[in-house]
N, C-alpha and C positions, 0 to 999 in steps of 0.2 A: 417561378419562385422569385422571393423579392431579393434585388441585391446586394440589399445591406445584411440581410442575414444571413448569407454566404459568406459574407468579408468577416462579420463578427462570428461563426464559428470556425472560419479559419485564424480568427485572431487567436479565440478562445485554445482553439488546439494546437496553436504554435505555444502559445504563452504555458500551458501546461507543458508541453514538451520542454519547453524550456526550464523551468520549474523542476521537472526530472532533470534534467541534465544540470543543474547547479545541488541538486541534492544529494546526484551520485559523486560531482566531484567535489564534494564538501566533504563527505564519509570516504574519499579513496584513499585521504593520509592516513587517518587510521587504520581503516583496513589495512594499508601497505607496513605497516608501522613493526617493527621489531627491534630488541632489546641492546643498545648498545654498550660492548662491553667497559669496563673501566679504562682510564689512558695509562695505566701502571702496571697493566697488563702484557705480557709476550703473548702474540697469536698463540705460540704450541702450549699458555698455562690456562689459556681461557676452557674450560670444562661443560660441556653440553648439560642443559638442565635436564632431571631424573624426567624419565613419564610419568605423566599423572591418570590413574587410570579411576575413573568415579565410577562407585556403586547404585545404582538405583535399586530402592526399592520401593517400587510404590509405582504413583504415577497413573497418571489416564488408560485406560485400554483403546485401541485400535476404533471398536465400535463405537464406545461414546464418542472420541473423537468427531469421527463419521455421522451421529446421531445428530450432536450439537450444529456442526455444519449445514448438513441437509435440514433440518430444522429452520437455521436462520435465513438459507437460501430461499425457503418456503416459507419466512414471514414476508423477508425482503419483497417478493414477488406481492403478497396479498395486500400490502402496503401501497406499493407500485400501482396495483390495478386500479386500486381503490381512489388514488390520487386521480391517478388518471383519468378517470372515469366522473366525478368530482369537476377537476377541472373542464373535461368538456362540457358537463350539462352548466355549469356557472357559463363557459364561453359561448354557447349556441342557444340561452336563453332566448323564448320567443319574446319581442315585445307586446305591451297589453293595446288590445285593440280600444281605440278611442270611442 
């Protein structure tokens, strides 16, 4: 195997890892984030917010869910094959004999 292509997808795979790791600590303040009380506040007057407890009705069912997914997994793939398949008869083209 050649060894530039080695070094370039270990580049590629560092650089995405990295890429993850600046996007989870870009989203951690928020996620960590919660509400600070007033400064005219006494700790014992600060009061716990009510639960909020939401109604659904409606919404997706479990199967469709399920349906839609295996569905797109099963395009993805025919997609995939197709490309693929594509791409090697373009790359292993015979030349025309003279």
């Amino acid at each position: 195997m050649n060894p530039i292509r080695t070094i370039r997808r270990l580049a590629s795979t560092l650089a995405g890892l990295a890429a993850a790791t600046l996007a989870v600590i870009a989203a951690a303040p928020a996620a960590l984030a919660r509400p600070v009380p007033p400064p005219d506040l006494r700790p014992a007057e600060i009061v716990p917010a009510p639960a909020i407890h939401t109604v659904v009705i409606g919404g997706m069912p479990g199967w469709q869910i399920t349906l839609i997914a295996a569905g797109a997994a099963a395009l993805a793939a025919v997609l995939a094959l197709l490309l693929a398949r594509a791409w090697a008869a373009r790359r292993h083209a015979l030349a025309p004999s003279a």
